[in-house]
C-alpha positions as CSV (number, residue, x, y, z in Angstrom):
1,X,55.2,84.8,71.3
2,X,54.4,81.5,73.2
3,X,51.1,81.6,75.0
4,X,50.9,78.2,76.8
5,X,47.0,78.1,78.2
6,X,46.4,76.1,80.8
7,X,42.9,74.9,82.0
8,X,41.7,77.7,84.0
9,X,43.1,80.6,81.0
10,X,40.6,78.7,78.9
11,X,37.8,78.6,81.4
12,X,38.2,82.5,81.7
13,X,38.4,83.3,78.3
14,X,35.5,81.4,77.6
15,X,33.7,83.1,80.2
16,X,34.9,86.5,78.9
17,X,34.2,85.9,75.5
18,X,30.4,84.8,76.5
19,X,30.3,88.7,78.2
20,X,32.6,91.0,77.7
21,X,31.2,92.6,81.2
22,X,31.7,90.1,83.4
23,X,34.0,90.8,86.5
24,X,36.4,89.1,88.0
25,X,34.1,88.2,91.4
26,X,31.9,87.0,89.1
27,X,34.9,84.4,87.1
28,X,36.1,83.2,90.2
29,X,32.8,82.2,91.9
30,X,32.3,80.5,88.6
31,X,35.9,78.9,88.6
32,X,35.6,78.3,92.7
33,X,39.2,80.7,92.7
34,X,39.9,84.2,94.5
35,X,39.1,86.8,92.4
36,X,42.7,88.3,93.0
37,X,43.8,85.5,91.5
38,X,41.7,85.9,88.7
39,X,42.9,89.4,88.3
40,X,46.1,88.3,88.3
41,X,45.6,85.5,85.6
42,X,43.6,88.3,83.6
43,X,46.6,90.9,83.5
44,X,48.9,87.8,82.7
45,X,46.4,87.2,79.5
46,X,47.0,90.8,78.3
47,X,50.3,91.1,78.6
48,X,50.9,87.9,76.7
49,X,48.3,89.5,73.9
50,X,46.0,86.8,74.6
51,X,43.7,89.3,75.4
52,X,43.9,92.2,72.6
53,X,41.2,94.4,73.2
54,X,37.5,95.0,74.9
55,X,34.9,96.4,72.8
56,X,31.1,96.3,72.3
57,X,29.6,95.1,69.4
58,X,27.0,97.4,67.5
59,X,24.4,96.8,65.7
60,X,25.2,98.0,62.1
61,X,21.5,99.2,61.2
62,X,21.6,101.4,64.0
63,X,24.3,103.9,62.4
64,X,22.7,102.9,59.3
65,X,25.2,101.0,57.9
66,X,23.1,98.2,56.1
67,X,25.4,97.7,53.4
68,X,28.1,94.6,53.7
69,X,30.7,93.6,51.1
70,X,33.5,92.2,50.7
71,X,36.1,93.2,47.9
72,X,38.7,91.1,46.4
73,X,41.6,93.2,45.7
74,X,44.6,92.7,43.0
75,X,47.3,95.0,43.6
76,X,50.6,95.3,42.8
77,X,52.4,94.7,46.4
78,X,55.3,93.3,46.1
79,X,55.0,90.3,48.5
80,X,55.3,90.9,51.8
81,X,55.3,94.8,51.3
82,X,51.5,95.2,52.2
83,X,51.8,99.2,51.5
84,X,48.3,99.0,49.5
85,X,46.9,97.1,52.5
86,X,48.3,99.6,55.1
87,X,46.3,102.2,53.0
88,X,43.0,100.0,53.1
89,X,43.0,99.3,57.0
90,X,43.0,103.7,57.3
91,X,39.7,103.7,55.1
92,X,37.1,104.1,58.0
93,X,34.3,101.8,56.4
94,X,37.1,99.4,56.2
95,X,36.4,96.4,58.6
96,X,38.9,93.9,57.6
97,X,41.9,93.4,55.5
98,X,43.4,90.4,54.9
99,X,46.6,89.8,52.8
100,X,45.5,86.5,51.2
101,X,47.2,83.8,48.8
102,X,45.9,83.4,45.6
103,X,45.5,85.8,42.0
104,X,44.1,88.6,44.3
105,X,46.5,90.3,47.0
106,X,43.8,91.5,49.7
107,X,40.0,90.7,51.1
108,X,38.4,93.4,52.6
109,X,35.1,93.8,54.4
110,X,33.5,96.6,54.3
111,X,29.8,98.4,55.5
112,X,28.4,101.3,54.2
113,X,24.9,102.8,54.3
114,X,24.0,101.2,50.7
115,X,25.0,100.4,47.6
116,X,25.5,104.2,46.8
117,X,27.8,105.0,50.2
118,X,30.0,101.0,48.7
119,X,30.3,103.2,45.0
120,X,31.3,106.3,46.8
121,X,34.0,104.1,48.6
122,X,35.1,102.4,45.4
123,X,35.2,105.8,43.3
124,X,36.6,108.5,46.1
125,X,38.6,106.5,48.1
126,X,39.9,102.8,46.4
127,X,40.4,104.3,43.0
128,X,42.8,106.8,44.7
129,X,45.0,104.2,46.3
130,X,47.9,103.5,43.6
131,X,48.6,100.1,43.4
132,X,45.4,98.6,43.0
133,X,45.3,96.7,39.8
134,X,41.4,95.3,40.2
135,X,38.5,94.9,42.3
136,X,35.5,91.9,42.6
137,X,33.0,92.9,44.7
138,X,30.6,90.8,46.7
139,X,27.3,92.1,48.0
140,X,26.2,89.8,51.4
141,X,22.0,89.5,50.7
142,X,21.6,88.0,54.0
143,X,24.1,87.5,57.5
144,X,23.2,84.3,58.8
145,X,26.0,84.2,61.4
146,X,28.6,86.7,62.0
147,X,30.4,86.6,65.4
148,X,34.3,87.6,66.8
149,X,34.1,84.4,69.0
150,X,36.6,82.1,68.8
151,X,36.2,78.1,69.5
152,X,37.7,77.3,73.0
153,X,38.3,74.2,73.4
């Protein structure tokens, strides 16, 4: 899909990206544009899937969820067939997957209340996914950044 941003796409989506709960009166006084227009240009951004969802971000320790890893995964996808990596993205303390190059076939990041809700995961819900070869497991001590915000240039 070709996305061809101009100037102003890039101005909003920076401005969206700084607060998801901005409106579009609020963009266009910042841009000096009509706020129909901005609508317009706004729709145009998610139809194109420029724009691919709005959410809020939650603080993790508030549901208690203090517990972040990320597991390397061999498995024994054939490449390009991802079936074992279909079956991690259903796992609801599942973050991320990504298919990745290298010995291992999959990173996932996952949060779970602590180290006993991450061996639940591994032992009721991993070792039941056939396919999976191996796991390496990486327990974060410390988050000194972690954002979904993308550079715009």
């Amino acid at each position: 899909m070709e996305y061809a941003l101009d100037q102003v796409d890039l101005q909003i989506l920076k401005l969206m990206q700084e607060n998801g709960r901005i409106n579009n009166a609020d963009i266009a006084r910042h841009l000096g544009m009509a706020p129909s227009a901005v609508l317009e240009r706004v729709k145009k951004l998610e139809q194109k899937e420029v724009i691919l969802q709005y959410t809020a971000r939650i603080n993790p320790q508030a549901l208690e969820q203090d517990m972040l890893a990320y597991i390397f995964i061999k498995a024994q996808d054939v490449i390009g067939d991802q079936k074992v990596g279909r079956q991690l993205a259903a796992l609801p303390e599942v973050l991320e997957v990504h298919d990745i190059a290298g010995d291992d076939g999959y990173l996932i990041k996952v949060r779970t209340r602590d180290t006993q809700g991450l061996v639940g995961l591994m032992r009721k819900s991993l070792s039941k996914i056939k396919g999976i070869i191996s796991t390496r497991t990486t327990i974060v001590l410390d988050t000194l950044k972690e954002t979904t915000i993308l550079n715009i240039p």
